[in-house]
ROSE-983975 format. One record per residue (C-alpha): residue number from 1; residue in one letter; y, z, x. Coordinates in nm, 3 decimals, padded with zeros to 5 digits. Layout:
BEGIN
<atom num="NUM" residuo="a" py="Y" pz="Z" px="X"/>
...
END
This chain:
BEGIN
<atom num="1" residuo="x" py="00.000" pz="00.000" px="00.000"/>
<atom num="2" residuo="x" py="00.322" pz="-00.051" px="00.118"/>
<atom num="3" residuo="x" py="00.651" pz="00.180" px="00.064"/>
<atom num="4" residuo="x" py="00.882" pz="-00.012" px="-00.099"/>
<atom num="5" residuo="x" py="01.170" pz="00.073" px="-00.278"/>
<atom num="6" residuo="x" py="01.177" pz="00.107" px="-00.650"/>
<atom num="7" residuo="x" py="01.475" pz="-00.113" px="-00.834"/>
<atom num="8" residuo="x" py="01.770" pz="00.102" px="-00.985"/>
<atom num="9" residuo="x" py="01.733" pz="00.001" px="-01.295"/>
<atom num="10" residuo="x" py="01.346" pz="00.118" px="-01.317"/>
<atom num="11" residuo="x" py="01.380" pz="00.439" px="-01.121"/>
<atom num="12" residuo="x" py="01.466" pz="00.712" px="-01.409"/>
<atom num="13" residuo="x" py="01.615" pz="00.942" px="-01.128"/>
<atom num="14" residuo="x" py="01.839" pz="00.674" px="-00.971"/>
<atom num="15" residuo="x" py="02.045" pz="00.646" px="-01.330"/>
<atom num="16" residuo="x" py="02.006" pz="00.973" px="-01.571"/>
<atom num="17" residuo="x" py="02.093" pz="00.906" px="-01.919"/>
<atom num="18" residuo="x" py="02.427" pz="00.924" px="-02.050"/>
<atom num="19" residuo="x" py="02.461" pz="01.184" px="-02.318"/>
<atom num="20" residuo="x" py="02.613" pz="01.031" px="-02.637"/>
<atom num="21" residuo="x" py="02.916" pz="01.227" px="-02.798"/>
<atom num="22" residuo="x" py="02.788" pz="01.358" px="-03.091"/>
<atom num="23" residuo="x" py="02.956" pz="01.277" px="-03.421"/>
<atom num="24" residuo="x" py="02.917" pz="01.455" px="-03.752"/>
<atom num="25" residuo="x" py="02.747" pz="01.288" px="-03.969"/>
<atom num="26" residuo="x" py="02.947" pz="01.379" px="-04.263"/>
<atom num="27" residuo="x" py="03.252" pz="01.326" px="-04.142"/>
<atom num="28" residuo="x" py="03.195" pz="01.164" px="-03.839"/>
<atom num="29" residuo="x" py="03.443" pz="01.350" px="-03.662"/>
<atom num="30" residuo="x" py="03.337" pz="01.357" px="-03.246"/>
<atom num="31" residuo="x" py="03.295" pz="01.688" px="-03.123"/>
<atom num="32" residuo="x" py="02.995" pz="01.991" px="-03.126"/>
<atom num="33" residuo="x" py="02.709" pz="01.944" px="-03.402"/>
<atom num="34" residuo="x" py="02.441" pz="02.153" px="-03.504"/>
<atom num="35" residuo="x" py="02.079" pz="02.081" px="-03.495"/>
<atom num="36" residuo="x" py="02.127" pz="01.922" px="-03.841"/>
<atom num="37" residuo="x" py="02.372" pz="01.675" px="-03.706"/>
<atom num="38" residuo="x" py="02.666" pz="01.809" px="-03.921"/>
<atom num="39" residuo="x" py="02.996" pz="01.980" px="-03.719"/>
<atom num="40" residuo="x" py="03.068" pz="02.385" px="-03.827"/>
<atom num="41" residuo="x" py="03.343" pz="02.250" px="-04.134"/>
<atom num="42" residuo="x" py="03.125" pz="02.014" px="-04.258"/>
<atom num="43" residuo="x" py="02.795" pz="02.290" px="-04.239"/>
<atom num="44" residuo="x" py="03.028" pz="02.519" px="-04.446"/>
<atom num="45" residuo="x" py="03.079" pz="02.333" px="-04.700"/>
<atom num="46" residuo="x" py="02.745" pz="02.179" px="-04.771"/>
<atom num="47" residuo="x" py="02.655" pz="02.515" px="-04.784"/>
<atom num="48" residuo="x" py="02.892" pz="02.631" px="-05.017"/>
<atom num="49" residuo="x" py="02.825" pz="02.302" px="-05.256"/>
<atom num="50" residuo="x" py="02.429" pz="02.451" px="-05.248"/>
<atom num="51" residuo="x" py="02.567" pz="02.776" px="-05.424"/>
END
């Protein structure tokens, strides 16, 4: 076998992936989300509609 070198774009390491901004999904407003996908304002009030 011989040691070559493995492309950039094939080697995980060489380029880590980018994280996304995260967006609401309610009110798609960039910033912090919760596991559900939805930012603390929008959380609250789907919360308070389920009441």
């Amino acid at each position: 076998m011989t040691n070559t070198a493995i492309p950039p774009d094939r080697d995980p390491t060489a380029n880590p992936p980018k994280d996304e901004p995260t967006v609401c999904l309610r009110c798609g407003e960039p910033g912090p989300v919760g596991d559900d996908g939805f930012c603390d304002k929008c959380e609250k009030a789907l919360e308070q509609a389920c009441l």
